[in-house]
C-alpha positions in Angstrom: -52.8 -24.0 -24.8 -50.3 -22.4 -27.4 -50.3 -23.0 -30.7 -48.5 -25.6 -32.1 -46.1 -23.1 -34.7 -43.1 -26.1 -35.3 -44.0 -25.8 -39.5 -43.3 -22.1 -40.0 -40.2 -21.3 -41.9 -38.2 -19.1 -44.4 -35.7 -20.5 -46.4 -34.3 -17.2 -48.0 -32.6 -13.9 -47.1 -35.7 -12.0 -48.9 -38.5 -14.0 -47.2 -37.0 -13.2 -43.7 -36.9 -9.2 -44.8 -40.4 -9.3 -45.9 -41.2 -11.0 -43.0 -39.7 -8.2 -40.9 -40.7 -5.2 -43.3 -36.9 -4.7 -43.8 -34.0 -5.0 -46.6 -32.0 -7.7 -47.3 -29.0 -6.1 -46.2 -30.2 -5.2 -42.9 -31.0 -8.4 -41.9 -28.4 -9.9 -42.8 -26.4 -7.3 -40.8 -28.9 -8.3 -38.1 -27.5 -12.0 -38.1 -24.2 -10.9 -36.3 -26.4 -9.6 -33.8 -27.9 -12.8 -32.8 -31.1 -13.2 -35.4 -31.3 -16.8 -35.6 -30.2 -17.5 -38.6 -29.4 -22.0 -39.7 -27.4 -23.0 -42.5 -27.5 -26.7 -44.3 -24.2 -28.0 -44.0 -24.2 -28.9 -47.4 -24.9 -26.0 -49.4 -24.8 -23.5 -46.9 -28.7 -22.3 -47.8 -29.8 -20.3 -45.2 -33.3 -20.4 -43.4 -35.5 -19.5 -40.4 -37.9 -20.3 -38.1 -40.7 -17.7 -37.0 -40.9 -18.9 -33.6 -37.4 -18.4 -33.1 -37.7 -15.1 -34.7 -40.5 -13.2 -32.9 -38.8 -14.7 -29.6 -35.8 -12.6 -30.8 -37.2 -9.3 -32.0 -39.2 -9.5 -28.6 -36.1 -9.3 -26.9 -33.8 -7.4 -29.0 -36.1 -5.3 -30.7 -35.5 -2.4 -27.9 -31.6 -2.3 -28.9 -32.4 -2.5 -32.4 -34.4 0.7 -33.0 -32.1 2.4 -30.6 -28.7 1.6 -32.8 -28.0 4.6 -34.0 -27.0 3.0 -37.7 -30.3 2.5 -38.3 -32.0 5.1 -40.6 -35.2 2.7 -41.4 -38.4 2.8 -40.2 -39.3 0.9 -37.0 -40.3 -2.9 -37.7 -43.8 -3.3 -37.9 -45.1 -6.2 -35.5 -45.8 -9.4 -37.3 -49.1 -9.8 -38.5 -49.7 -13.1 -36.2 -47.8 -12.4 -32.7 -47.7 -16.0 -30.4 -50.2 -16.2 -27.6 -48.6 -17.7 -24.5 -46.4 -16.6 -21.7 -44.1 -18.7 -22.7 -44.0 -17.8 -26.3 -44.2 -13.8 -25.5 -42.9 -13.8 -22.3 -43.2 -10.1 -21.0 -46.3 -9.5 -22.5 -47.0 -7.7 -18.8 -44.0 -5.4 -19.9 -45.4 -2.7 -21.9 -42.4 -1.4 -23.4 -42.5 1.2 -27.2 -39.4 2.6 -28.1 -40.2 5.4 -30.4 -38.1 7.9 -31.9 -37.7 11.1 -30.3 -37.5 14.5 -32.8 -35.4 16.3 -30.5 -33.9 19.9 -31.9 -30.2 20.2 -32.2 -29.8 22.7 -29.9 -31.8 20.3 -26.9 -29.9 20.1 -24.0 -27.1 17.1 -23.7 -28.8 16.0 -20.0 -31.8 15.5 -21.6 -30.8 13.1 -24.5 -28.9 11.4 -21.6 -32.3 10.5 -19.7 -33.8 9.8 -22.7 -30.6 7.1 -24.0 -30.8 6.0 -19.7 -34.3 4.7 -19.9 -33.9 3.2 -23.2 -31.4 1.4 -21.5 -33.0 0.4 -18.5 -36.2 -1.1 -20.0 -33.4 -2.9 -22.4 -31.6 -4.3 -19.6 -35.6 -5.1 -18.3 -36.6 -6.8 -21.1 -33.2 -9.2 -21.6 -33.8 -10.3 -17.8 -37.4 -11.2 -18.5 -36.0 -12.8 -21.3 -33.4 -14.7 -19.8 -35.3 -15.6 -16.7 -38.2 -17.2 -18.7 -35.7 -19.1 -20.7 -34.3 -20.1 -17.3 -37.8 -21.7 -16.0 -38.5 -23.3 -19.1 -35.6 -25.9 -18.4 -35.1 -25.3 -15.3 -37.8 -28.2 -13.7 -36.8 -30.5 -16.7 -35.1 -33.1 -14.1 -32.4 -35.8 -14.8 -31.7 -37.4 -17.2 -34.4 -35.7 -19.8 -36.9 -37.8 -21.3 -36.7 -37.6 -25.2 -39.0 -39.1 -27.6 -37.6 -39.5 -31.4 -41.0 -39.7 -33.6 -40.4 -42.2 -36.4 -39.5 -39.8 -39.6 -42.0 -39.0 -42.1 -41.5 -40.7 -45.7 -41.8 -37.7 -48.1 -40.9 -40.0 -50.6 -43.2 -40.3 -54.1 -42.3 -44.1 -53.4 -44.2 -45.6 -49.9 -41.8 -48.3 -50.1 -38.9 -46.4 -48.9 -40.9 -46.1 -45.6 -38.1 -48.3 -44.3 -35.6 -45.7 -45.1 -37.5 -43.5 -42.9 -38.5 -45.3 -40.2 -34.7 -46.8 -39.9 -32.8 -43.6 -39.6 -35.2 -42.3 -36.9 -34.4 -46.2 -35.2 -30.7 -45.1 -35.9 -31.0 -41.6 -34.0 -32.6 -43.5 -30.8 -29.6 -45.2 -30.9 -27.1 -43.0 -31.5 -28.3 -40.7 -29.2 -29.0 -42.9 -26.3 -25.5 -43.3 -26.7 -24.3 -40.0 -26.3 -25.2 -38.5 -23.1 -26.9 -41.4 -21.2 -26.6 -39.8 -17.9 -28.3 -36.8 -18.9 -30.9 -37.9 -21.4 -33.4 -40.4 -21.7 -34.6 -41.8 -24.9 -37.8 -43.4 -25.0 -37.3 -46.7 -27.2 -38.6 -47.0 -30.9 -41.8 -49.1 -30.6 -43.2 -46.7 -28.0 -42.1 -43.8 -30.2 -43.9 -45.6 -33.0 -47.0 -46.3 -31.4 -47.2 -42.1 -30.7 -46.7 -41.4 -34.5 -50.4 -39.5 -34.9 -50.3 -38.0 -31.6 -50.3 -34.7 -30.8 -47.4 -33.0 -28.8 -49.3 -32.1 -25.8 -50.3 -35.6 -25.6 -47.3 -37.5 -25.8 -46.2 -35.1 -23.2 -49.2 -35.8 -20.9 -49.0 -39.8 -21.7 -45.2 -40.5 -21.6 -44.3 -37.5 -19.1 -41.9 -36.1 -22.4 -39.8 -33.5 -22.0 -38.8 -33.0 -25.5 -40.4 -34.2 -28.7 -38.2 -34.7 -32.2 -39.9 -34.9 -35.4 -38.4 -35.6 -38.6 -38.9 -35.7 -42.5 -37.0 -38.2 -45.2 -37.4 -37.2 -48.5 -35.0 -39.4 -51.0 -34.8 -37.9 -54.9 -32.5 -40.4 -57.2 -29.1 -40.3 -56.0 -29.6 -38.0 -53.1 -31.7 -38.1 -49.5 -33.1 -34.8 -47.6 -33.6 -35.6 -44.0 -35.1 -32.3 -41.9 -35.3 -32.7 -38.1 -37.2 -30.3 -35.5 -37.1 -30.9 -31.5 -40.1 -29.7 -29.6 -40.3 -28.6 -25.9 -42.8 -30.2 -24.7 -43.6 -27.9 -22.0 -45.1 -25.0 -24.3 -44.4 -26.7 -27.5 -42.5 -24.2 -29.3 -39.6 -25.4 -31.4 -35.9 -24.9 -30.1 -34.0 -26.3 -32.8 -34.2 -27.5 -36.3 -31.4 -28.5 -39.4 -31.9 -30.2 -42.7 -29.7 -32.4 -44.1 -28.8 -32.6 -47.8 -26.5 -35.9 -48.5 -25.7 -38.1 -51.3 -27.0 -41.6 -50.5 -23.5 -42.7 -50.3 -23.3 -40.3 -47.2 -26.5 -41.8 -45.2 -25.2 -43.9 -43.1 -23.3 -41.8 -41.2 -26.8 -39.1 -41.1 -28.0 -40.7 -38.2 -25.0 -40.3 -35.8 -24.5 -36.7 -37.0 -28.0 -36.0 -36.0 -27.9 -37.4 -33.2 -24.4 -35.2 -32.1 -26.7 -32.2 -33.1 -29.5 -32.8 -31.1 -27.2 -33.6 -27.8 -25.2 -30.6 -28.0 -28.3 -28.2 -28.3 -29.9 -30.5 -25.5 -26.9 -29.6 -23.4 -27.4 -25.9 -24.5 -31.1 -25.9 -22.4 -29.9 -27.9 -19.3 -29.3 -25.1 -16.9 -25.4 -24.5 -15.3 -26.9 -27.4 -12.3 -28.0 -29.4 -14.8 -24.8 -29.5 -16.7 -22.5 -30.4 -13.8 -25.0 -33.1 -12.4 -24.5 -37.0 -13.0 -20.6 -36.4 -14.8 -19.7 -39.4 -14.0 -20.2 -41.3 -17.3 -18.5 -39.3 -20.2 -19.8 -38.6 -23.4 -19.3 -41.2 -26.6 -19.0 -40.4 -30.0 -21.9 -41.6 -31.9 -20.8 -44.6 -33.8 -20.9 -45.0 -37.5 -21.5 -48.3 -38.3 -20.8 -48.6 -41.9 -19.6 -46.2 -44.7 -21.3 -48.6 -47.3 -24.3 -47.5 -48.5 -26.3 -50.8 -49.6 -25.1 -52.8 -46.4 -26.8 -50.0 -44.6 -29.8 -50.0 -46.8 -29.8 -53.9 -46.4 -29.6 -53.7 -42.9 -32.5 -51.0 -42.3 -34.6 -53.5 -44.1 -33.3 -56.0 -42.0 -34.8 -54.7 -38.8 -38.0 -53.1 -40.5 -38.9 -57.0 -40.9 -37.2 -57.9 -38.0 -39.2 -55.6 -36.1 -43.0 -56.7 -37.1 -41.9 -60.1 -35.2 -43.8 -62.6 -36.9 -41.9 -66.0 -38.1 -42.2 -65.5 -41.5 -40.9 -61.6 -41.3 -38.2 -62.3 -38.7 -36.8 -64.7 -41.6 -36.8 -61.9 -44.1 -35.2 -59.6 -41.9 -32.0 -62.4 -41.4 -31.9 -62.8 -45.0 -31.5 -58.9 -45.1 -28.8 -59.1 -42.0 -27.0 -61.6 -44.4 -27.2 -59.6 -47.5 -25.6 -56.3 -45.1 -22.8 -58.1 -44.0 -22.1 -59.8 -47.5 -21.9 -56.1 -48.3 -19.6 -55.0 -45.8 -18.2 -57.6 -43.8 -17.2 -55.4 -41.2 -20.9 -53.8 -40.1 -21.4 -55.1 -36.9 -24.6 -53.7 -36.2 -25.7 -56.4 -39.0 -24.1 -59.2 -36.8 -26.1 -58.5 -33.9 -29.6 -58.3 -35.7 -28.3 -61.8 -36.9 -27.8 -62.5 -33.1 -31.2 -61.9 -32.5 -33.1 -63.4 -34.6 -31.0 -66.6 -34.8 -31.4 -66.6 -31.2 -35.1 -66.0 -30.9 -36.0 -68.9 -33.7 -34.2 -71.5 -32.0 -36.3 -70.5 -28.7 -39.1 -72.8 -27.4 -41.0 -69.9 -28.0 -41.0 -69.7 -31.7 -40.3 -73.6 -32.0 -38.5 -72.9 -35.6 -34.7 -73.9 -35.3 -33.1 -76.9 -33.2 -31.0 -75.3 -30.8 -28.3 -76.7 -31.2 -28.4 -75.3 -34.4 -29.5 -72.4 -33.9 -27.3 -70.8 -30.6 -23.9 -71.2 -31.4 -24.7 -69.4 -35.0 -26.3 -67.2 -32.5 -23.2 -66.8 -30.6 -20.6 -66.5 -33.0 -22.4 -63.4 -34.6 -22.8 -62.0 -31.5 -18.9 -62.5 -30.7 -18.4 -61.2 -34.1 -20.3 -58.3 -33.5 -18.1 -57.2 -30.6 -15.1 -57.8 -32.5 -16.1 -55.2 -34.4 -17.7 -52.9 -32.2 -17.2 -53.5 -28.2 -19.6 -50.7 -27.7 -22.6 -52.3 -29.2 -25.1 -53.1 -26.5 -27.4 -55.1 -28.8 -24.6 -57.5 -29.2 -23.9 -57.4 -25.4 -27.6 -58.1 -24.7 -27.8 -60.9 -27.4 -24.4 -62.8 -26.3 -26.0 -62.3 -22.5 -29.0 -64.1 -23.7 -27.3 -67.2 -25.3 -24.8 -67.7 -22.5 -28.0 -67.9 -20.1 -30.3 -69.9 -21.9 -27.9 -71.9 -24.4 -24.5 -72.2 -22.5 -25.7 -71.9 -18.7 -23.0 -69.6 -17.7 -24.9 -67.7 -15.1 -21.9 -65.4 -14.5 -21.0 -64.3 -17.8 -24.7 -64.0 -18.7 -25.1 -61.5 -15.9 -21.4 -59.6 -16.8 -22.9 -59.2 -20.5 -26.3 -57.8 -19.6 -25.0 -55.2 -17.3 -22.3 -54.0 -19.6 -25.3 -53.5 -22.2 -27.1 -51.7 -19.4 -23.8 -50.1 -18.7 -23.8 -49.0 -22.8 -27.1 -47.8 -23.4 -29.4 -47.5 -20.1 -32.2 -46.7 -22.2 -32.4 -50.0 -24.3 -35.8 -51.9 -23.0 -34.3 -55.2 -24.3 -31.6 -55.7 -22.1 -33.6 -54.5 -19.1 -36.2 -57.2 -20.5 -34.0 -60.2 -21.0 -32.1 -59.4 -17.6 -35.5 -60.2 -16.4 -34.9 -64.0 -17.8 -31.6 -64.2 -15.8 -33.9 -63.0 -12.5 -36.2 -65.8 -13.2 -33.3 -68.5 -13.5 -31.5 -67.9 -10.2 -35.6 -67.8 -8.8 -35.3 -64.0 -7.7 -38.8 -62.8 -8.8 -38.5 -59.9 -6.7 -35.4 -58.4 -9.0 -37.2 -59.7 -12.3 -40.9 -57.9 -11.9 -38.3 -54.7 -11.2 -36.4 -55.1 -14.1 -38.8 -56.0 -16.7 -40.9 -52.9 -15.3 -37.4 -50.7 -15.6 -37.7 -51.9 -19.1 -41.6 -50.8 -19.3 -40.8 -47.3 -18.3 -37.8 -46.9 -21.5 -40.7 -48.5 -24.2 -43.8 -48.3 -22.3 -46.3 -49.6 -25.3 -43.7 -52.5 -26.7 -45.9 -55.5 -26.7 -42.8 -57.9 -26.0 -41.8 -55.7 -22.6 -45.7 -55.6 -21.8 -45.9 -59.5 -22.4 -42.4 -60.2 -20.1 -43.7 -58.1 -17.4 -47.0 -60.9 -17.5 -43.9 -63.4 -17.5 -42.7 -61.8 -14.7 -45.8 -61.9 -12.3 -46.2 -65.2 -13.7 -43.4 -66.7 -12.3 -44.1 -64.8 -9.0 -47.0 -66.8 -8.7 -48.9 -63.6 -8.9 -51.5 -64.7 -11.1 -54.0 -62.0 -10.6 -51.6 -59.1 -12.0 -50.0 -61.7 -14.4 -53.4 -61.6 -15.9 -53.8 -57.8 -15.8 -50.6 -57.5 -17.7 -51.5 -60.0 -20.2 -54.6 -58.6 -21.1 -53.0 -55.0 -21.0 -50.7 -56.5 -23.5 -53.9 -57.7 -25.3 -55.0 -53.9 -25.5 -51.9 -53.4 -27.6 -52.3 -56.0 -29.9 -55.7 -57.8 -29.8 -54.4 -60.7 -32.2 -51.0 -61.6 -30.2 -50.6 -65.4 -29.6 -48.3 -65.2 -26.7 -50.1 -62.6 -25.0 -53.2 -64.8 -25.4 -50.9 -67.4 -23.9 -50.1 -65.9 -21.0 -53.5 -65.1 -20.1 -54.6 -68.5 -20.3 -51.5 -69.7 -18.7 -52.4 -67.4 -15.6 -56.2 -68.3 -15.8 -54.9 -71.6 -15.6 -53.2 -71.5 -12.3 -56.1 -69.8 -10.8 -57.9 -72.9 -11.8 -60.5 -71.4 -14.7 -59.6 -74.2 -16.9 -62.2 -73.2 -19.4 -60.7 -69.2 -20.2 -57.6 -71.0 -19.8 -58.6 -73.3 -22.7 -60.5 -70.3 -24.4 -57.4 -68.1 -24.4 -55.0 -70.9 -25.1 -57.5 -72.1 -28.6 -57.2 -68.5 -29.3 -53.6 -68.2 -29.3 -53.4 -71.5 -31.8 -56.1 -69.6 -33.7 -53.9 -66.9 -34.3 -50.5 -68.8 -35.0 -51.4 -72.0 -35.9 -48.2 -73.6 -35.2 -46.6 -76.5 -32.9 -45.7 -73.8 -30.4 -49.5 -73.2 -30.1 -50.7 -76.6 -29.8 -49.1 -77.4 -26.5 -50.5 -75.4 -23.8 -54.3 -76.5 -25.6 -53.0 -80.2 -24.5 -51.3 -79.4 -21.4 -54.8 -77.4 -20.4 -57.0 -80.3 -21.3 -54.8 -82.9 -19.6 -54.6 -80.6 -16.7 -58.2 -80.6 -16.5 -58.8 -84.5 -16.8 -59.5 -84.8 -20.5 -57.0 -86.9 -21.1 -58.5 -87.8 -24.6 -58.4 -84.2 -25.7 -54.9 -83.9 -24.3 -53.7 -87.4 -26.6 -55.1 -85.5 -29.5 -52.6 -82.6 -29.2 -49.9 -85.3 -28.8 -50.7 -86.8 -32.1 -50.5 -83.9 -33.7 -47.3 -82.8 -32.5 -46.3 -86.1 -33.2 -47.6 -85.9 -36.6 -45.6 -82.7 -37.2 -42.6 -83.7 -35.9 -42.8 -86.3 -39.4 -42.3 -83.5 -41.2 -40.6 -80.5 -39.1 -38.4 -79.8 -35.8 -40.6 -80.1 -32.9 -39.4 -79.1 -29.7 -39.0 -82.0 -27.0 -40.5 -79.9 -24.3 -43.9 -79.3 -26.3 -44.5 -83.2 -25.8 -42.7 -83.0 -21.7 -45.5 -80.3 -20.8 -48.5 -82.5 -22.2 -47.6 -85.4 -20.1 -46.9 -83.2 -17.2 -50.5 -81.7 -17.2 -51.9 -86.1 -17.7 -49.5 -86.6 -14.4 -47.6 -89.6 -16.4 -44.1 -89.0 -15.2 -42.6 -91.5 -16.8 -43.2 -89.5 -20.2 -42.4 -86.1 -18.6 -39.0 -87.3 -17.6 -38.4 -89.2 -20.7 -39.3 -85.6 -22.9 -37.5 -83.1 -20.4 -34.2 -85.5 -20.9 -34.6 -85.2 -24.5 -34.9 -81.4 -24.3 -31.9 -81.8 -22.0 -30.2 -83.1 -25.2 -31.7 -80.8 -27.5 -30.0 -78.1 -25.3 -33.7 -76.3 -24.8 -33.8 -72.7 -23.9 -36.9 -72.8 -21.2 -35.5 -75.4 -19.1 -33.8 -72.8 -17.8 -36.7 -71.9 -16.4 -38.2 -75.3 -15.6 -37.4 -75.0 -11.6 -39.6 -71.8 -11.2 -42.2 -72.7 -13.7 -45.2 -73.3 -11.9 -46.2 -75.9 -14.1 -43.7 -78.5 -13.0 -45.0 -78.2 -9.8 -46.4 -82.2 -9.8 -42.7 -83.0 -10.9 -40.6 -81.4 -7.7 -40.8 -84.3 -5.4 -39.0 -86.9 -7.9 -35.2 -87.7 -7.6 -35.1 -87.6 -11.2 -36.2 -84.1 -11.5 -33.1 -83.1 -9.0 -31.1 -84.9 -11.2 -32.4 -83.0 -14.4 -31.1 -79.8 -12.6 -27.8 -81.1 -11.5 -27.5 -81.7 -14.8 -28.5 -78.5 -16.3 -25.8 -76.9 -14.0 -28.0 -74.1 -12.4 -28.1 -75.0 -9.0 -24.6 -75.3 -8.2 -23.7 -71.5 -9.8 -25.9 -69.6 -7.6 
């Protein structure tokens, strides 16, 4: 395997000449001859990488002792040559150019053979050159699968890991938005996930065709972001840049990295490549904001957001809020408040009534588009709420596939299309888009969990369980993983894992949310006195804190008392409950389907009649 040789670089004229056993002025005059040479954009500081280097003088070194303005001695070979094909490609050529003392008086047709070959094996070595360059790219198929590596914090302060960690989110997005027909972009929490892996395994793992690595280092009033992309393939280094901005300047970092990346992406497709899948133009990455602290307010938005967890999602809205006080027009900021407004007034989470908690919900997410039409979060988040909140089966689907339509690489509308699936009771078309959204952010715990969702409401119980517990693998402590397992154990009838998994789950996230499925389990099982225990403590709770109607409507379900279901189901009608949505493919509900008055709760939710 070749050696991984990303981290070797000169940053000055001098060290390049040393590097090469030649002056500074020949070097530089060896720049306008192709030795690649980067500038910062900033302060136009050159520097170098070796890789790209020896690759050159490999090629070109024939031409170069050859050009008759030369009067030094021949380059010496670097002390440390690279040791693959691919990194020396025409090792197999054997190829010296030396200089020939020829008298003055030698005769003309002789110089002339001598200039021919040097010529030949030139022309030789630059088709070697060329043609292994060529097969490098050459297999990569459509659309290339890139994986953005959360940036390093170089920081002396380990608290600005948000800063890092939120412009490598930023560059996900940016460039998934860019080229979406010809590039891939793995999403962040797989990327996140592969932090401490090697190249060669994220390429074997993920099936990676290009790797980017990046550095954030912030000093007072100024940030120093440098970024690196990796072939996979032979894992030598085919671009880099560093980026020197005043923190004012950051929020526009990510987009211009982004536009970097893409256009020396497009450099290694080959010519098919490049004219293949043109039917979806090119965007301009969007800047969201110019203002520095809404931006900084808004990356530690969704670095709580993103740990999931009730008390951080709140942190992260408080940070949303804070954002869009700061700039009023960043509507990146109004989608994250989508989200997680959304999300807390689930029956999931159990936190917010919905009907307080959706059309907040919606009106950020119509906000957001206001602003920014191209945002597919917010298209993804107002897809949601229309589905679960409003019941508009046809705008719900409109808004999910222009998401899909914006960034085909974000897992989350894949993911939540998957709810719309379930709804209209096509299982088929939900198991294939959750696992669409599996393949763009293969190790996200919440795309693992909906794919056990998935298989769930398929009545396939047997892989619903194999996903849950593969979701398990990712996080061992995960209540609705836990859950999920137990709700699939449970419909194989293994009451007792069910129970286990479920007392597990509460164990975890000791919440209302939790104490349902324990009672539904019981009741289902014919302990109707454990069951009544879980009712009195929701009911106890519910003294004190919203508690979803359909918690209490599952219990009596499992007990078979009717009477009760219907009365809690009609109260979650009125509490305009998320997962009754659902309610007509849920297995559980099964003892319910015979009863006029469960037709009549889905007249009523409006379902039926819109599919």
């Amino acid at each position: 395997m070749a050696p991984n040789i990303i981290t070797e670089r000169f940053d000055s004229w001098k060290e390049i000449a040393l590097y090469l056993n030649k002056d500074v002025r020949t070097v530089q005059r060896w720049e306008k001859k192709g030795l690649p040479i980067h500038r910062q954009r900033q302060t136009g500081a050159i520097f170098a990488f070796k890789a790209e280097i020896d690759i050159w003088m490999t090629s070109e070194g024939a031409f170069l002792e050859s050009d008759a303005s030369e009067v030094e001695a021949p380059p010496a070979q670097p002390a440390n040559g690279l040791d693959s094909l691919k990194q020396r490609p025409f090792d197999d050529v054997e190829v010296e150019i030396k200089e020939i003392d020829t008298p003055i008086d030698e005769e003309p047709s002789k110089r002339k053979k001598a200039l021919t070959l040097a010529a030949a094996l030139l022309i030789v070595a630059i088709g070697t050159f060329l043609i292994w360059k060529w097969i490098s790219t050459a297999t990569i198929p459509l659309p290339a699968r890139v994986l953005v590596l959360p940036f390093e914090n170089l920081s002396d302060d380990p608290k600005l890991d948000y800063l890092a960690r939120g412009i490598s989110d930023d560059v996900i997005s940016s460039l998934a938005q860019l080229q979406s027909s010809k590039i891939s972009v793995v999403e962040r929490v797989t990327a996140a996930r592969y932090e401490q892996k090697t190249v060669d395994q994220i390429g074997r793992d993920l099936r990676i065709d290009f790797v980017t690595k990046g550095t954030v280092k912030r000093q007072v009033d100024r940030v120093r972001i440098n970024v690196q992309l990796v072939q996979v393939s032979d894992q030598t280094e085919v671009w880099a840049n560093s980026y020197d901005d005043e923190i004012q300047s950051i929020p526009s970092a990510s987009s211009r990295i982004a536009a970097d990346l893409e256009h020396k992406l497009s450099d290694l497709l080959t010519p098919h490549q490049k004219s293949s899948n043109t039917s979806s133009p090119p965007r301009q990455a969007r800047i969201g904001t110019k203002n520095s602290q809404a931006y900084d307010d808004f990356l530690h938005g969704r670095y709580f957001w993103s740990k999931r967890g009730v008390a951080s999602m709140g942190k992260g809205m408080n940070y949303f809020k804070l954002a869009i006080t700061e700039d009023p027009n960043f509507a990146a900021a109004y989608a994250g408040l989508a989200d997680g407004l959304a999300l807390l007034g689930s029956a999931q989470s159990g936190v917010l009534p919905p009907t307080k908690a959706f059309p907040e919900a919606k009106a950020a997410a119509e906000k957001a588009l206001s602003l920014d039409d191209s945002l597919a979060e917010a298209h993804t988040s107002l897809a949601y709420i229309s589905l679960v909140y409003d019941h508009h089966l046809g705008r719900a689907k409109q808004e999910f596939d222009r998401a899909i339509q914006l960034d085909p690489s974000y897992a989350t509308a894949h993911q939540w299309l998957g709810l719309y699936y379930y709804a209209i009771g096509d299982t088929k078309s939900a198991i294939a888009t959750v696992t669409r959204a599996k393949e763009q952010d293969s190790l996200s715990l919440a795309v693992n969990i909906a794919l056990a969702e998935a298989y769930y409401f398929a009545r396939d119980y047997a892989h619903a369980a194999d996903q849950a517990k593969a979701a398990l693998e990712l996080d061992p402590s995960s209540a609705l993983a836990h859950y999920n397992l137990g709700r699939a154990y449970l419909m194989e009838e293994r009451n007792a894992d069910a129970i286990s998994e479920f007392q597990q789950a509460r164990a975890n996230s000791p919440n209302a949310a939790t104490l349902a499925p324990v009672g539904y389990a019981y009741a289902r099982s014919g302990n109707t006195k454990q069951a009544q225990q879980y009712l009195d403590q929701l009911t106890q709770l519910s003294r004190t804190e919203y508690v979803p109607a359909i918690y209490f409507a599952w219990i009596y379900t499992g007990m078979k008392d009717k009477d009760q279901a219907f009365r809690w189901l009609n109260k979650a009608l009125t509490e305009r409950c998320d997962y009754l949505v659902f309610v007509n493919q849920d297995p559980m509900a099964d003892v319910l389907r015979d009863d006029a008055r469960f037709k009549d709760l889905l007249s009523r939710l409006g379902i039926e009649s819109q599919r």
